[in-house]
Every structure is written in structure tokens, then in C-alpha cells.
C-alpha positions in Angstrom: 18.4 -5.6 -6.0 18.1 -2.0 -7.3 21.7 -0.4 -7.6 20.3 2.5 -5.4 19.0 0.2 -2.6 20.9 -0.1 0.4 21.3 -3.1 2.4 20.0 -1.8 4.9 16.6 -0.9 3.1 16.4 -5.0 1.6 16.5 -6.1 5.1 13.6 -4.4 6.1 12.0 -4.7 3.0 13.0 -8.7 2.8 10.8 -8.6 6.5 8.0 -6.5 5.3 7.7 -8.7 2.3 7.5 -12.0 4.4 5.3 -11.0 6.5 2.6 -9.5 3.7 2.7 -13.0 2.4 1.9 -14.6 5.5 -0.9 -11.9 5.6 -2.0 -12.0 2.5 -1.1 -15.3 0.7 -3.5 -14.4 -2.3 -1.5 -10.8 -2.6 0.2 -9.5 -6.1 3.5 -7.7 -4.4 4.6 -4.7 -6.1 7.7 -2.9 -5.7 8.4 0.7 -6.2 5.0 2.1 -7.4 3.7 5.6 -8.0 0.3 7.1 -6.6 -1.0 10.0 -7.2 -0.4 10.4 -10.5 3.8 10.6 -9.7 3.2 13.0 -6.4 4.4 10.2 -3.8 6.0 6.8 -4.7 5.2 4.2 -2.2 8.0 1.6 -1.1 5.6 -2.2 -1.1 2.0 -2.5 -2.0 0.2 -6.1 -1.3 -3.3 -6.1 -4.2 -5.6 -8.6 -2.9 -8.6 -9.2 -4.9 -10.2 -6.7 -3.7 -8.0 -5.0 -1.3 -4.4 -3.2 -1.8 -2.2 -2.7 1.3 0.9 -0.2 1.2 3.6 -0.1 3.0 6.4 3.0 3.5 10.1 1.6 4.6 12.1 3.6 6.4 16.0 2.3 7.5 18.2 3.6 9.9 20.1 5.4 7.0 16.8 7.4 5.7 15.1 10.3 7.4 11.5 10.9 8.2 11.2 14.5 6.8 8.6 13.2 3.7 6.7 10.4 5.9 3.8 12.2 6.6 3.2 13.0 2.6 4.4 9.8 1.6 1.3 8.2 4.5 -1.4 10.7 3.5 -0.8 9.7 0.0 -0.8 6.0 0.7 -4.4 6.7 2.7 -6.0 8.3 -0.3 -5.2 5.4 -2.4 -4.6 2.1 -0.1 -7.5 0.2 2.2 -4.5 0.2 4.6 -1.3 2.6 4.8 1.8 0.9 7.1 4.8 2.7 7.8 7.7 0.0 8.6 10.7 1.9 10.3 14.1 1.3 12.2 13.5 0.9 15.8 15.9 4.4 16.0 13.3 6.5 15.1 11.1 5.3 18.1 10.8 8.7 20.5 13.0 8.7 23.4 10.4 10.2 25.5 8.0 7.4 24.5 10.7 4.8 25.4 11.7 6.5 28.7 7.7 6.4 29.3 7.4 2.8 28.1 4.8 4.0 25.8 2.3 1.0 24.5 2.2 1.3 21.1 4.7 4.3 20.4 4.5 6.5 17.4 5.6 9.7 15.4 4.2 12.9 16.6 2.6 13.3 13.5 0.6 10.0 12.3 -2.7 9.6 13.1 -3.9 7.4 16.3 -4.8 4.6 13.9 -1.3 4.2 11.9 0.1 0.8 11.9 4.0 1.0 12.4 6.0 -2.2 11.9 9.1 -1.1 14.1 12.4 -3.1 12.8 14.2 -4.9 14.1 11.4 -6.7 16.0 11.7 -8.1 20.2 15.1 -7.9 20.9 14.8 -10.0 24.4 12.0 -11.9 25.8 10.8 -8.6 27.9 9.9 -7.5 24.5 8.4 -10.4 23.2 5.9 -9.5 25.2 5.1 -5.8 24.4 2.5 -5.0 21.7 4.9 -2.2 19.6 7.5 -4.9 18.4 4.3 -7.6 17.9 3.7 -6.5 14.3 0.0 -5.7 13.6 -1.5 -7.5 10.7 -3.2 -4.8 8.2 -7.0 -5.0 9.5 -8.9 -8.0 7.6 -12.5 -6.3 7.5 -10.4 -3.4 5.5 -10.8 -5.5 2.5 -14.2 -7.1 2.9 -16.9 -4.3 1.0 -15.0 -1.9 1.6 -14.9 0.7 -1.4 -11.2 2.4 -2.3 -10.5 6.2 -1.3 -11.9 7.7 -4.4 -8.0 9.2 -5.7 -7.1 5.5 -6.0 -8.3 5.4 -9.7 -5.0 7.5 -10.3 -3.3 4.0 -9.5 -4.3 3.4 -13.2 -2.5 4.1 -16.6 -4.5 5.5 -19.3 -5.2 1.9 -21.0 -6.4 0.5 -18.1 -8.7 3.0 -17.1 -10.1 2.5 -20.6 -10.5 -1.3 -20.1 -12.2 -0.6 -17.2 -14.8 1.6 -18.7 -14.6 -1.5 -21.3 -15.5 -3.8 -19.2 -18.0 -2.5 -17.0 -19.5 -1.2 -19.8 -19.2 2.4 -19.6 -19.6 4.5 -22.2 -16.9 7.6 -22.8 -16.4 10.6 -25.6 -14.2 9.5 -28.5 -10.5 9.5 -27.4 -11.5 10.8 -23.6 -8.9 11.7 -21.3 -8.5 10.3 -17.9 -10.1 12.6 -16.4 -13.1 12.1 -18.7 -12.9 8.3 -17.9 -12.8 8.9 -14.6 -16.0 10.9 -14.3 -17.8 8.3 -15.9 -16.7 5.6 -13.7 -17.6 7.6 -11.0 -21.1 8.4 -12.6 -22.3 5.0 -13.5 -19.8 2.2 -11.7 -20.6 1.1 -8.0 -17.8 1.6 -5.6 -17.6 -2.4 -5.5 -16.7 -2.4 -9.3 -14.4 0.3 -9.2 -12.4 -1.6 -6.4 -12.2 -5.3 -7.7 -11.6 -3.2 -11.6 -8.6 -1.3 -10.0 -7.2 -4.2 -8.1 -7.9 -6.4 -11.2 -5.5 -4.2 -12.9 -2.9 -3.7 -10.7 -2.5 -7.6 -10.2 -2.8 -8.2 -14.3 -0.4 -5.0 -15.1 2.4 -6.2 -16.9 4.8 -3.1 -16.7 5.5 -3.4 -13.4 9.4 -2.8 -13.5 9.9 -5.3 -9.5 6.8 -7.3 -9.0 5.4 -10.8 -8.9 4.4 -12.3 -12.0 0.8 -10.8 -13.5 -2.2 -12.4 -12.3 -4.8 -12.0 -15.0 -7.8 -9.5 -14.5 -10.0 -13.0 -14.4 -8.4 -14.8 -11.8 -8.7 -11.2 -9.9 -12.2 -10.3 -9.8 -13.4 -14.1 -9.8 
């Protein structure tokens, strides 16, 4: 475990972990990983095939000052953004109101939120905000990425892609002039299995699963 990490933080994350694998069996897990070229760095992301889930993981001991970035950036990248936080951050008011499905004032009436700890007694065993909501399954079935999840990609694997669907670019383009040409000649279906391919072969993935190879991901 990361030095910085609390213990507070594995336990939720431990939990999120399990249950993206029970989810998505078939998922690379990645720990720790950037979007938006550096702007936000998102906690857990599960790449299916052709699917990536990300999840944000907040603990009693953080604070939810940079959760609404940290979801919008994890929307504009991810089939499905999940915020996983401490039961303490639930709204009084929504508890005193015994509020269905309770959530943060500012997340969208479609967030998932996996509050932690789960049912506590068998009253709550019962009520749909501590059943945690799997991510949708028809997310990942054609069903093109946001468009700014190409900045997922390093440099080299945005060239692969072009490479391998294909696509030609200027001598020594940028990203940005790889990215235009993707977006000029590759259909959303290929630039969602190429991206997810990526992710689940990269090999400099500092906490992750073990690479699955761009093959096995696109087969």
C-alpha cells in the first residue's frame, strides 16, 4: 500500500475493488490514474473490453471540496463515473427525511454513490442507498466513449492506434494531430475498443493488474 494511503482509504478501496470484480470479472483494475491530460486523477478505474468504469473514493478522513471536478472529469472520460464515500458525508436533512437514494447537493440525478460502510442492521438491508448499484451494463454495449477520453492515452499509444487502424498522420505529429485524425477517419466503435485495448495492455501502470495484451482486448 502507497505510504500516503490511509487505512482508512484501503478499506474502502479494498470494498470498491471487490465489488468491480464481481461486476466486471473480465475488468483490468487500475489504480491511481490521470485523465485529462493530469487535470483530475481518478482513485479506481475497471477497463472492460470495451468499457472503462471509474470510481472516486472518499473516507471519513477526506473532504468533498474537489468531488464535483474530480466526477465531471471522470464523465468526460468513463462510460460510468461512481463516487464511493463514508456514510458521514450522507446529508442530515436527507437522513432525517429518510431520503431513498440520498445524494450531494451537487451530483447529477443519475450519479451512482456507493455509500461505506454498507447496511448497518437489517432495517437497512432493506433500503436501496446502502444496496450498492452495479455500474449500468448497457453502458458498455455500443456505446462510444465521451470524446476527451482519447487523453487517457500516452503519446505512443495514440500512435499505435493510428497504427493500427490504419490511419495516416504528418511525420512526427503531435497528439493533438493524432487525435484529429482518429477523429476524422476511425468510427467511435474503434476508438473505444483501441482506447480500452490500451489501457488494459499499458505496461507503465505504477498499481494495476497485470497487462492484458491489446489482442486479447479487442477480440
Amino acid at each position: 500500500m502507497p505510504e500516503h494511503r490511509s487505512d482508512a482509504e484501503k478499506e474502502i478501496r479494498d470494498a470498491v475493488v471487490a465489488r468491480l470484480r464481481m461486476a466486471r470479472p473480465n475488468a483490468r483494475i487500475i489504480h491511481e490514474i490521470n485523465l485529462l491530460d493530469g487535470l483530475v486523477r481518478c482513485d479506481v478505474m475497471a477497463v472492460d473490453r470495451s468499457e472503462i468504469v471509474t470510481v472516486e473514493i472518499k473516507s471519513e478522513r477526506d473532504k468533498l471540496d474537489r468531488l464535483e471536478t474530480q466526477l465531471d472529469a471522470m464523465r468526460r472520460t468513463s462510460h460510468t463515473a461512481i463516487a464511493a464515500l463514508h456514510r458521514k458525508f450522507i446529508p442530515q436533512d436527507q437522513i432525517e427525511a429518510r431520503a431513498t437514494m440520498p445524494r450531494i447537493d451537487f451530483m447529477k440525478y443519475d450519479q451512482i454513490v456507493w455509500w461505506y460502510p454498507g447496511a448497518q442492521d437489517f432495517a437497512e438491508a432493506h433500503h436501496p442507498a446502502f444496496c450498492w448499484k452495479e455500474p449500468p451494463i448497457e453502458n458498455g454495449i455500443q456505446n462510444p466513449l465521451p470524446p476527451e477520453a482519447m487523453s487517457l492515452l500516452h503519446a505512443g499509444e495514440m500512435a499505435a492506434m493510428c497504427a493500427n487502424l490504419g490511419i495516416s498522420t504528418p511525420r512526427k505529429a503531435n497528439m493533438k494531430q493524432m487525435e484529429r485524425a482518429l477523429r476524422w477517419s476511425a468510427s467511435g466503435r474503434d476508438i473505444c475498443l483501441q482506447i480500452c485495448g490500451a489501457l488494459r495492455a499499458r505496461t507503465r501502470a505504477a498499481e494495476a493488474d497485470d497487462p492484458i495484451t491489446t489482442l486479447e482486448a479487442t477480440e
